[in-house]
N, C-alpha and C positions, 0 to 999 in steps of 0.2 A: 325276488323282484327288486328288491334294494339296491343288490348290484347295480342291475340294467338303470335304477332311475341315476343312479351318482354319477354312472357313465354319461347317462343321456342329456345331462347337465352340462357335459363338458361342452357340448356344445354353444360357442361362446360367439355372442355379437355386439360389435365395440363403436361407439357414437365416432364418428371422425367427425363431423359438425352438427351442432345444434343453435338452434334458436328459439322463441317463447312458445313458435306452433308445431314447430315440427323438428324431427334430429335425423340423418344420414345413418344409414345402421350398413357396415361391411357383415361379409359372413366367412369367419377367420377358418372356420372347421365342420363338419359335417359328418354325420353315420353314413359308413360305408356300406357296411354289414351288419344286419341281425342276425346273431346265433343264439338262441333259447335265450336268457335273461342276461348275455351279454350284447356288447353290441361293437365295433371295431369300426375305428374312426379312418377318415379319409387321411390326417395326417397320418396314422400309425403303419399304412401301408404305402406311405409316398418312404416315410421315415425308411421303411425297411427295403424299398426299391434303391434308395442311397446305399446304404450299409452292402447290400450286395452289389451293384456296383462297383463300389471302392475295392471290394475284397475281389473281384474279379480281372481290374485293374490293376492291382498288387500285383496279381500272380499271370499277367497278358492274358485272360482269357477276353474272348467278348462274351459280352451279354446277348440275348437273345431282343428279339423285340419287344417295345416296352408293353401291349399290349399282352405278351404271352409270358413278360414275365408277372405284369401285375395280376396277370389267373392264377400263378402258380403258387404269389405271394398270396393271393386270400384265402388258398385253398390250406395252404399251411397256417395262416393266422387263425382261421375256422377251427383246424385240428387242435390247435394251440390252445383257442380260448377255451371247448369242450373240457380238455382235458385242465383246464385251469380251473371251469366249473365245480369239474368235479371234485377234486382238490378242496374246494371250497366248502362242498357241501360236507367231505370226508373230516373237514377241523384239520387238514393239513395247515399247519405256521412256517413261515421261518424267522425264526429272531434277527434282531439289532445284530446281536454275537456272530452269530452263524454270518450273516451278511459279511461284516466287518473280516473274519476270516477269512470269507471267500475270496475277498476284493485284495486282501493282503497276499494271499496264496495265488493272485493272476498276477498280483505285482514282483510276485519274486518268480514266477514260471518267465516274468519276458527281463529278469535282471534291474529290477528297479524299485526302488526304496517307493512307499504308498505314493507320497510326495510326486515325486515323477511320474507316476502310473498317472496320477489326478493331472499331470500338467501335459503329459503326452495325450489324453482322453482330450483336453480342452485346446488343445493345440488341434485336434480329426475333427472340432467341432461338435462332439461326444459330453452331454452333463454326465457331472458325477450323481446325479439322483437317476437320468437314462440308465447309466451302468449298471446302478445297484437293483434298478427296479426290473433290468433283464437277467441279473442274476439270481434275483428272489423267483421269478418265471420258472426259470430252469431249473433252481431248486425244487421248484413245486411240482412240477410236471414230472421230475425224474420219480421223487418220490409216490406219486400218485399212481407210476408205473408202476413201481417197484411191489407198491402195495398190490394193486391190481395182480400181476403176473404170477404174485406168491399165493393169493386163490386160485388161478386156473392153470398157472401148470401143474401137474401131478406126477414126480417120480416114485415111481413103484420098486420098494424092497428087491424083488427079481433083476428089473434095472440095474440096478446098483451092483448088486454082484454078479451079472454077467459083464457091466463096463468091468469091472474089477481082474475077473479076467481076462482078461483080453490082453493082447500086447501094447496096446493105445492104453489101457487104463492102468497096468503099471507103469507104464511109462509119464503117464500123467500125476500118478498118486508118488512116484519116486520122489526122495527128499533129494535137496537142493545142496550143494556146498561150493564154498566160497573156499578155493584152495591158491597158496602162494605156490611160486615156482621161482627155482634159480636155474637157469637154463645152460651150462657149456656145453659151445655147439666145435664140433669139429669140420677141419677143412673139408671142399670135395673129393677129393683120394687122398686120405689120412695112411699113416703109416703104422704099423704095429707101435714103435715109439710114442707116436702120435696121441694112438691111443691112450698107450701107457700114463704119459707124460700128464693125461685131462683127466683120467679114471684118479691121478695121484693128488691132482687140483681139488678137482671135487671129494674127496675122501677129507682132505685139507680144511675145507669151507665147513663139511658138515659135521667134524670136529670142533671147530667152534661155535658152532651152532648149538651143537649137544653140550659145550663150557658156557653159553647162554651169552653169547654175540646175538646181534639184534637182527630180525631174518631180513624187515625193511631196507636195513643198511646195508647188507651185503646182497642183497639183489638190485641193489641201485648201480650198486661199485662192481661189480661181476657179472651178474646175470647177460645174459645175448640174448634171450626173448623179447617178445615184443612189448611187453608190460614192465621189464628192468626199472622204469622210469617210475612206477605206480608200488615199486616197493613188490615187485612178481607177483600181483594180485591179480589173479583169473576172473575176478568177478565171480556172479552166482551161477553155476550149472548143475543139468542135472547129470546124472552118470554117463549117460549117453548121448551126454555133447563134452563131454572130457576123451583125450588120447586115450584107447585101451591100457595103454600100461600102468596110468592114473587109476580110471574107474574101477578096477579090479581092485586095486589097494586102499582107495578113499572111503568103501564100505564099513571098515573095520579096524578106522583109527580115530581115534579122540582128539574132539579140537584142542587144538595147540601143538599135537604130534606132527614131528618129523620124519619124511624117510628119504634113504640117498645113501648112494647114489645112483640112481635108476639108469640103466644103458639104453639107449635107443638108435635108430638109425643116425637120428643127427647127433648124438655126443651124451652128455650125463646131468641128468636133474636132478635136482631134490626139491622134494614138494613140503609144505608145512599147510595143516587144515587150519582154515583161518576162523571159520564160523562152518555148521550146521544148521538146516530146518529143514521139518516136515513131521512125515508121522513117527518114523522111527526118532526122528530128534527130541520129538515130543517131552517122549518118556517118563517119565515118574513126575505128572503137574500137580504143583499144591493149589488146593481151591479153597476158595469159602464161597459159605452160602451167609446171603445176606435179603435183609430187607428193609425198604429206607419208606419215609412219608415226604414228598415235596411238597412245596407252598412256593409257588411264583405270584413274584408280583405282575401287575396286570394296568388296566385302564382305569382304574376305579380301589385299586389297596394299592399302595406306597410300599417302597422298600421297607421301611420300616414298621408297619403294617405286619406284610406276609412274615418278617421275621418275628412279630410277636405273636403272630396265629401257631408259627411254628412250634414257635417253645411255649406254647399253652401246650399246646396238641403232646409235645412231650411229656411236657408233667403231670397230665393226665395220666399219660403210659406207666410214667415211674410210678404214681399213686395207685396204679392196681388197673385202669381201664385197658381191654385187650388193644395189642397194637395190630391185628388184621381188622377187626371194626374200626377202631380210626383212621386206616389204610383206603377203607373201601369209601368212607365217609364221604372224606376229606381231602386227600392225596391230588394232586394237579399231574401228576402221572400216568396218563391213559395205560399205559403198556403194563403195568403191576398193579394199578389201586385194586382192580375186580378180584385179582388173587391174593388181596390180604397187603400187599405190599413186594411180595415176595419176588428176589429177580433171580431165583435158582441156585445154582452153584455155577461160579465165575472162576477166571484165572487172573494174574497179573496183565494189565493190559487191556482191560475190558471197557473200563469205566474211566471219566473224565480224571486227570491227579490229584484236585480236592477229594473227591468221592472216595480214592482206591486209597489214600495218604489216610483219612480219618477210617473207610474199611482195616486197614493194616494194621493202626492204631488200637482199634475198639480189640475189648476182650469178647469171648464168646459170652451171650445173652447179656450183654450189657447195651444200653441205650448210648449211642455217642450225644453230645453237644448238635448244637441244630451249628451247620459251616456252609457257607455257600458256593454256588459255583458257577457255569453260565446256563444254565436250568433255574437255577433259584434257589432258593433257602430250605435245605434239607435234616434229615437227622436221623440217623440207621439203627440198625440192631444184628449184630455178625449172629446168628444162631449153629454154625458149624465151620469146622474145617477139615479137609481130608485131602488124602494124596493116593492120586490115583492115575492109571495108565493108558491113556487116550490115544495110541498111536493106530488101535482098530478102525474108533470110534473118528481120528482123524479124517482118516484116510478112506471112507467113507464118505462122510461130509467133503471133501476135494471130489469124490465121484459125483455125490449131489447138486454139487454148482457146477461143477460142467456140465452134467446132461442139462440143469437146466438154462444155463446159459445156451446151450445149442441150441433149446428152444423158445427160445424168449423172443429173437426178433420176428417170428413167425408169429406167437402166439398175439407177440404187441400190435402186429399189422392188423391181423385177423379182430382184436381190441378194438381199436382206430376207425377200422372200416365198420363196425356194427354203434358207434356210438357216430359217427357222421353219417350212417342212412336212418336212423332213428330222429337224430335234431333237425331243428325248426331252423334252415338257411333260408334267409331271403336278401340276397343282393340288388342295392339300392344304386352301383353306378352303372 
């Protein structure tokens, strides 16, 4: 109910004249809508009648009438605030950090240093607190899905290895490669000469290629494909969006190998594997297993605070007290505190680079230094390391998030629709 009263406060009336007996009171804003203990303001839905708009105008559509679009808007801000609810009540956050990335990551998706992002927003008429506070929204909501959807969908073990075989599921689980090409293309009716003459080129190229000439350079300066320009970088595919004469051979060569020079209808390649991924890339991953205790600072401990909670909480550790009961205690870490601390066995790549730099660092069963990071003041202990071969276990998990991606947007509607006939609407315009 706290929510709804802070909300219901906004509600703001402003003297425009006064005098000893009496004052003029305007009425700036008003509740539109009550939805269970939020409530959605008259301006928040005029606000978003703009925004669509605009965005309809950009692109020449029209808009519909404004009464049919202002139902469509409350119907969506109703599902919106629901799900913000719940959000709320789940302890979903999102941080200062998170924010400030997000805001930086729209700034460089539209080619603009933060700087101009903020002056192009203010220029549409756009605050930069509007921006941030519709993208902390959309953090929260995604998230709240994301939670939700990983309780009620259910892929079943059978699943899994029937997508597996199928044609659709190797083809989906197939690893990816990034291959260069130098492409000589020969004229429309080449001559046996013709031939000869390009089979002698390309034999010539891939000689010095194999003397360790630069593949970029001379697919800049030679190549006839369409990528010559990109250094013959094909980009990422998978086998079976590469030419047959390709995918038959990219199976079973090591990144940075050459081959050439390949004949084809139009003249003679040679490809170089530029990169690899997937399950077969996988292959022999080092891990460690770790487990860390956080201490964030908050509204009430200071930075300098939660870092000397921290490093009590250490030297406790080093003195003999186990570090899973100080994990379960104490830890600001919903996702590991209940297990001790413990966040499994990891690969490179997993963890924030403060976290994986002081992971890499620590010896096995040794306590690191409390180091911080954008979570807050931490301090780990590596318990194992191993190497081991994940391209099963990959490639699996690739079958697991696409089935469940295939039913996700099913399942979220189905979501949606049972937590909007259960809430308390009552529309006030």
């Amino acid at each position: 109910m706290k929510f709804f009263l802070n909300k219901f406060s906004a509600v703001v009336l402003l003297t425009l004249a006064a005098s000893s007996s009496q004052a003029a009171m305007v009425l700036l804003d008003r509740i539109a809508v009550v939805v269970d203990e939020d409530v959605i303001m008259m301006s928040e839905i005029e606000d978003r009648m703009r925004t669509i708009k605009a965005q309809l105008a950009a692109s020449d559509g029209n808009p519909p009438p404004d009464d049919v679009l202002r139902k469509q808007i409350i119907e969506r801000l109703v599902i919106e605030s629901l799900q913000l609810q719940t959000a709320d009540r789940a302890g979903v956050r999102v941080s200062d950090d998170e924010l400030n990335q997000a805001m930086a990551g729209i700034a460089a998706q539209n080619n603009m240093t933060l700087e101009q992002f903020r002056t192009a927003l203010a220029r549409d008429n756009v605050s930069w607190s509007q921006m941030r506070e519709q993208v902390r929204r959309e953090f929260a909501i995604s998230r709240v899905q994301q939670g939700m959807m990983r309780r009620r969908i259910q892929v079943s073990e059978q699943e899994i290895q029937n997508f597996l075989a199928s044609d659709i599921g190797q083809a989906v689980t197939a690893d990816e490669f990034q291959l260069g090409q130098i492409q000589l293309s020969l004229p429309p009716t080449p001559s046996a000469d013709d031939i000869r003459q390009l089979q002698k080129k390309a034999q010539s190229l891939y000689d010095r290629l194999q003397a360790g000439s630069d593949f970029t350079s001379l697919a800049i300066e030679y190549s006839d494909g369409q990528n010559a320009l990109n250094g013959g970088d094909m980009g990422w595919r998978k086998p079976v969006q590469l030419p047959t004469i390709f995918s038959d051979l990219v199976e079973n060569m090591a990144v940075g190998e050459i081959r050439g020079p390949i004949k084809s209808g139009r003249g003679f390649h040679i490809i170089k594997l530029l990169d690899r991924r997937g399950a077969e890339a996988e292959g022999q991953i080092d891990q460690t297993q770790v487990r860390h205790i956080l201490v964030k600072p908050n509204e009430i401990r200071s930075d300098q605070e939660a870092y000397e909670l921290a490093d009590s909480l250490r030297q406790e550790i080093i003195n003999g007290r186990d570090f899973a009961e100080v994990a379960k205690l104490y830890s600001d870490d919903p996702g590991s505190a209940l297990s001790g601390g413990d966040l499994g066995w990891s690969r490179a790549g997993v963890f924030v680079p403060e976290f994986e730099q002081m992971m890499n660092d620590t010896d096995i069963n040794e306590v690191s230094e409390v180091f911080r990071s954008q979570h807050g003041f931490h301090f780990l202990e590596v318990t194992g390391r191993r190497v081991e071969d994940f391209s099963d276990m990959f490639r699996m998990g690739q079958a697991e998030n696409y089935l469940r991606n295939q039913k996700f947007d099913e399942e979220l509607d189905s979501w949606l629709r049972e937590i909007r006939e259960e809430a308390f609407v009552e529309i006030k315009i």
